[in-house]
N, C-alpha and C positions, 0 to 999 in steps of 0.2 A: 391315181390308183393304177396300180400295172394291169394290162391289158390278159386276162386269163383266156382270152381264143388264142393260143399259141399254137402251130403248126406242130402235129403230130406224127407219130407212124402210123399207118392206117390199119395196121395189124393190133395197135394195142387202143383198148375199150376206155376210153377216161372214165373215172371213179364216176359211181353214181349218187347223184344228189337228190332228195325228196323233193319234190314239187314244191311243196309248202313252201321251203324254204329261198329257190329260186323264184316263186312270187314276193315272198317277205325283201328279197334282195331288189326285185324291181321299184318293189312301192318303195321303198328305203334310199334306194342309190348309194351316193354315197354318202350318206348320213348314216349308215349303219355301223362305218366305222368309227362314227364321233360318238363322243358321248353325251349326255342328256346332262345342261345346264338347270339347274333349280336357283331359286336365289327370294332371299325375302329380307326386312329393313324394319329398323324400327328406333324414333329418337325420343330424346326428350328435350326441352329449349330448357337453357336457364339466360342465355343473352339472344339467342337466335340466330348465330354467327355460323352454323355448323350446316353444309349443303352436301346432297349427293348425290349419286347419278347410275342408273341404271339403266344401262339401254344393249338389248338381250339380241336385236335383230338387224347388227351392223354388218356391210357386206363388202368383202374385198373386189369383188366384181359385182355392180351395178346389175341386177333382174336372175342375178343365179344364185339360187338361195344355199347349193353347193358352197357355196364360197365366203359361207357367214362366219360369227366369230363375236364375241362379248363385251364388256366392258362395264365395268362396275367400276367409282370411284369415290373417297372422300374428299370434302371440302374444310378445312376448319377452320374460319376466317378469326382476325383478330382485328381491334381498331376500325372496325365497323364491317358490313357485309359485304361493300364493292367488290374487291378482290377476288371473293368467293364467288361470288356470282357472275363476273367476267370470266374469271375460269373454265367455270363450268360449261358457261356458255363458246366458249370456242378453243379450248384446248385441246379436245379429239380431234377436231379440225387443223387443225395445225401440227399435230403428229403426222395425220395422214397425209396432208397437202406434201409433208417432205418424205415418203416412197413413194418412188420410182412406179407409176403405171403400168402394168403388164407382165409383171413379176407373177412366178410363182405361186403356191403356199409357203414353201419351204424356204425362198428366196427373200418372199413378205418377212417373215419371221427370222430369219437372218438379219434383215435390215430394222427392223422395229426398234431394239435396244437404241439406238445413231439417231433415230427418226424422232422417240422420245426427248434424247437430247434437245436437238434441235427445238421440237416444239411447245417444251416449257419455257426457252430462251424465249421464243419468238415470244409467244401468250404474256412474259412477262416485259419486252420489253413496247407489246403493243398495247397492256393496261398502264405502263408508267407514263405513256403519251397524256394521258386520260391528268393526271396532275395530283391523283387521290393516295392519300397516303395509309390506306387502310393495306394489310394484306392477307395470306391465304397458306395454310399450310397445303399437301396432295398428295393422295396415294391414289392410285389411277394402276387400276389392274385389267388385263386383256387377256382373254381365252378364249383360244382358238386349237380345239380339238383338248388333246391334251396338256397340249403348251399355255402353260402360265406367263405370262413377262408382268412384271410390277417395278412399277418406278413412282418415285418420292422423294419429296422434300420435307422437313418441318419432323411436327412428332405422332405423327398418325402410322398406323402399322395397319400390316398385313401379314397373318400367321399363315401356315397350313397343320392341320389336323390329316394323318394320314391312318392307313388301315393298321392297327396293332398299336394306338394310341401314341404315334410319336408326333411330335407338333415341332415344329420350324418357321423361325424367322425370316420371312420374305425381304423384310425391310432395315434400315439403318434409320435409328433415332439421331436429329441435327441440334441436339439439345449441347446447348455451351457446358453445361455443369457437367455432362457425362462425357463427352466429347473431345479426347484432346488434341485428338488431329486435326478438329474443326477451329479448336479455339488456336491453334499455334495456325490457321493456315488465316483466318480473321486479322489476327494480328500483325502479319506478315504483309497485308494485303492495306494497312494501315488504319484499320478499326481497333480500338481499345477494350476491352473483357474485363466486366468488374462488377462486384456489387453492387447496388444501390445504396447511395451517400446518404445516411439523417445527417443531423444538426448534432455536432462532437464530433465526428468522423466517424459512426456506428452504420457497418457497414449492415445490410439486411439482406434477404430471400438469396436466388440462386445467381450465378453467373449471367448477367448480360453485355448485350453489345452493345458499346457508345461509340457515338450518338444514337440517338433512338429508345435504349434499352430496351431492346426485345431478345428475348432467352434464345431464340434459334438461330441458327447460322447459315440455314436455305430456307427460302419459302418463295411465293411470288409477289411480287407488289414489293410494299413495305420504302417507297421511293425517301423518306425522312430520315429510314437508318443508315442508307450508303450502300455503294452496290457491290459491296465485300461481301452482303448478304447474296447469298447467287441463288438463282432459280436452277441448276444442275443439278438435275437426278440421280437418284443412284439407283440404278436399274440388276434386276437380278432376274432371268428367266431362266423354268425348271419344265420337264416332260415330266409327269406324272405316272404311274404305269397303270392298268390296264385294270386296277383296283379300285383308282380313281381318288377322292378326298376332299375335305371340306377348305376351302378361304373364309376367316375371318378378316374383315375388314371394317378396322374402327379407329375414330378421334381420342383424343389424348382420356378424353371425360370417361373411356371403359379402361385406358392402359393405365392412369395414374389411380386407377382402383383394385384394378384384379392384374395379374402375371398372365401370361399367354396360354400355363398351362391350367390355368382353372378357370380363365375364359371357355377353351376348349370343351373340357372336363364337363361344366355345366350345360351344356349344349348336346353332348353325342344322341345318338341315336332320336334325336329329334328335326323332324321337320325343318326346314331353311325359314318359312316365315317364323315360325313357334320359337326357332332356337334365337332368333336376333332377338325376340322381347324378351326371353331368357339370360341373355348375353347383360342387356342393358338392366332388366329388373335385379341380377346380382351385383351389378357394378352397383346399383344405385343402394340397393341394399350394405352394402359394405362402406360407402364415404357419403350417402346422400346426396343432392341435383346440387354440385359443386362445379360444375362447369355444362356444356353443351355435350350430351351424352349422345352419340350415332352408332348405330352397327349396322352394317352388310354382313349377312352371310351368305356363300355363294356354293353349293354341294356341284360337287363335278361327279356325277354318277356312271358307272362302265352300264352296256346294253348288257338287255340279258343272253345267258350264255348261249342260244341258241343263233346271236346274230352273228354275221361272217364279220371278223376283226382280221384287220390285215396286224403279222408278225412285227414287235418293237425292231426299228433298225438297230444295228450294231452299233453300241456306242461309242467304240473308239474309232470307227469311221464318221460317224456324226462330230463328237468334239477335234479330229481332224478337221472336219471341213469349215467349221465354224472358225478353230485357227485362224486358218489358212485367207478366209474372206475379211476377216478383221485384222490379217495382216501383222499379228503380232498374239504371243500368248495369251489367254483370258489371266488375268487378275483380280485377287480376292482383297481388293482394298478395303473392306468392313471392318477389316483385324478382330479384334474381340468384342464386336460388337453384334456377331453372324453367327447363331447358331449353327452349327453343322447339320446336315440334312440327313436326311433317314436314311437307313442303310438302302445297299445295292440292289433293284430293283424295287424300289417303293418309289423312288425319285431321281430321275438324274441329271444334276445341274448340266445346263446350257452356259451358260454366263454369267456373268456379276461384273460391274462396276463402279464402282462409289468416286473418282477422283475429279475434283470441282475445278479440273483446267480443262477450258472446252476443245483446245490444242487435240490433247489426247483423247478424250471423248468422241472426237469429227475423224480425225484421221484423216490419211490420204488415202483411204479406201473407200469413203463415205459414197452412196449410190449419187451419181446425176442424177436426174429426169431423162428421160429417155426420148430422143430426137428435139432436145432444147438447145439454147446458146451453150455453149460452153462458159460463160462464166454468170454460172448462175449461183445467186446465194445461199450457202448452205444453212441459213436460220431463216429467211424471211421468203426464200424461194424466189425474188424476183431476180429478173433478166440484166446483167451489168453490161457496161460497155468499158472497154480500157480508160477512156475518159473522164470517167464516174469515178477513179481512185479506187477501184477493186484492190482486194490483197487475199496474199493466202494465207490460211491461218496459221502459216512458220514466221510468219511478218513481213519477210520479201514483197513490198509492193511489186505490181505487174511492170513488164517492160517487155520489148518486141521480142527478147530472146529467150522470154520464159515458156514453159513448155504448158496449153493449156489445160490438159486432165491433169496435172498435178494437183490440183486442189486438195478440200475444199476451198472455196473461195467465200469470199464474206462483205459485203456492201461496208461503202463505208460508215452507218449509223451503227451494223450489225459491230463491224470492228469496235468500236469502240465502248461498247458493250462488254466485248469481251476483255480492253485492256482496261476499262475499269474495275471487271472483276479480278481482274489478277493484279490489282494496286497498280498499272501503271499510268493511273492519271488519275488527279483530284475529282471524290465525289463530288455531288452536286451537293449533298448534303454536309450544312453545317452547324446544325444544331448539336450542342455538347451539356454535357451534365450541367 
């Protein structure tokens, strides 16, 4: 917050402010200028695969409640509940283990889109250790003041409802049937997209991926389908204004019943717990308990107008600077799959990126840790030595005359993680139709 004892002329009176509300500023700090999270949940089981996660009082710096910040997310496991439940349990952890200690807010949130990357790789490739071949779809959403960031894999979404009833797509569905980018990048990557075979050759249901046959084309876990399936998010972070606005966030069991805008619809003007049992009793009303049905809803409410809000910054110096630290234009890889966001001043996109080469995801701009080795890994964060087969993620293995912030850098279990997802080496998986 900028420092308002600025050095004056001593001939002119600064404006006068009522008491009241220089108390209300004290008790407040700087919480005055955030605004007030609500949030309430409400499922139904039909296999009991469906987890989620609400944790309201995460803190960027440890004892300074200044420095808090959200996290709501779903789970929607398939082929049993491992997956989902390793997830849950330490994938926040593994976003945040990869920023940088000592950052910012602003600098945090610059870094978070990279750090997501990062820590759905890791989460997935530290439950595939594990042998289980169950997995997980994720929508795992963070708010922190105004700033939304939402990243996901699978077919779980995340709307926003804004002031004057426009509603927007947070998320990108990895659904093979709808999906053509996913299904030509699956294929590429040397997994096959097809029907399910009866007996004649009468193909049946939607587009899956073999081996495995499973309908989606990211998720985590899933070790039986091949690792063309990637755990690579596709991350989209927006500032909200000063209006504020509702997060919907739900499993496929509310989207393959209702459309986003009558999800919405059914919900306004009600309460964050009331409106999630309303979310899920229309869904359930409309197709009946035909899968595992969850809703989040998350109300992002502005203080009331009496409290001191510091002025929105300028946005075309913010999406400069974001540029600039990401080292290359922002890109809208969703294609027609990304609603367009509400007009000029209701929302102004940050970022978005959808593209499942982790290459481009990490970048050579991605944050170190701060006062660590230099070649430390960018998915798994441990400490390498030149000896250990380090590489950077352009493939150049290390050598004396490589220059070492060029990274990121990536172990070699992380490596090859990565060239399995981009088909450069046989899955483990052999199982075939």
């Amino acid at each position: 917050m900028t420092d308002v004892r600025q050095r004056r002329d001593p001939g002119m009176r600064p404006p006068l402010v009522p008491l009241a509300t220089l108390i209300g500023r004290e008790l407040h700090g700087d919480k005055s200028e955030k605004p007030t999270v609500k949030c309430g949940h409400h499922a139904f089981a039909k296999r009991g695969e469906d987890y989620f996660l609400v944790k309201p009082d995460c803190l960027r710096i440890p004892g300074n409640p200044s420095s808090s910040f959200s996290v709501f997310a779903i789970f929607d496991g398939h082929n049993g509940v491992s997956a989902a439940v390793f997830t849950k349990e330490h994938l926040l952890d593994n976003v945040t283990s990869a920023i940088p200690p000592g950052l910012g807010r602003e600098e945090w949130l610059q870094a978070l889109p990279q750090a997501l990357v990062a820590g759905f790789v890791r989460t997935d490739i530290d439950f595939q250790r594990k042998g289980e071949t169950s997995g997980t779809t994720v929508t795992l959403v963070v708010v922190d003041g105004w700033t939304v960031t939402v990243a996901s894999v699978g077919d779980s979404r995340c709307i926003l409802d804004t002031q004057g009833g426009v509603v927007s797509l947070l998320t990108v569905d990895h659904r093979l049937e709808e999906n053509a980018e996913e299904r030509e990048r699956v294929t590429a990557s040397g997994g096959e997209v097809g029907r399910l075979n009866l007996s004649g050759g009468q193909e049946v249901g939607p587009l899956r991926c073999w081996p495995g046959g499973l309908c989606l084309s990211r998720s985590i876990g899933d070790t039986d389908v091949g690792e063309f399936i990637v755990p690579i998010p596709h991350v989209k972070q927006v500032k909200l204004s000063r209006a504020g606005g509702r997060l919907i966030i739900a499993s496929d069991g509310i989207w393959d019943a209702l459309s986003s805008e009558v999800a919405a619809k059914a919900c306004r003007g009600i309460p964050a717990e009331l409106a999630a049992k309303l979310v899920v009793k229309e869904a359930l009303r409309k197709s009946g308990l035909k899968d595992d049905t969850t809703c989040v809803v998350v109300d992002i409410v502005p203080p009331p107008p009496d409290h001191f809000v510091l002025p929105l910054s300028p946005k075309k110096h913010q999406n400069k600077f974001t540029s600039l630290l990401f080292g290359r234009k922002l890109r809208n890889t969703a294609g027609k799959h990304a609603n367009k966001l509400s007009s000029v001043g209701v929302v102004e996109e940050l970022f978005e990126e959808g593209s499942a080469i982790l290459e481009e995801r990490l970048g050579k701009n991605f944050p170190l840790k701060a006062n660590s080795a230099p070649f430390r890994c960018a998915i798994c964060q441990m400490d390498q030595t030149p000896n250990e087969g380090l590489s950077a993620t352009a493939g150049s293995y290390f050598s004396p005359t490589s220059k070492p912030l060029e990274g990121p850098y990536l172990c070699v279990e992380c490596r090859r993680k990565k060239d399995a997802m981009e088909g450069k080496r046989r899955s483990r998986s052999t199982v075939s139709r």
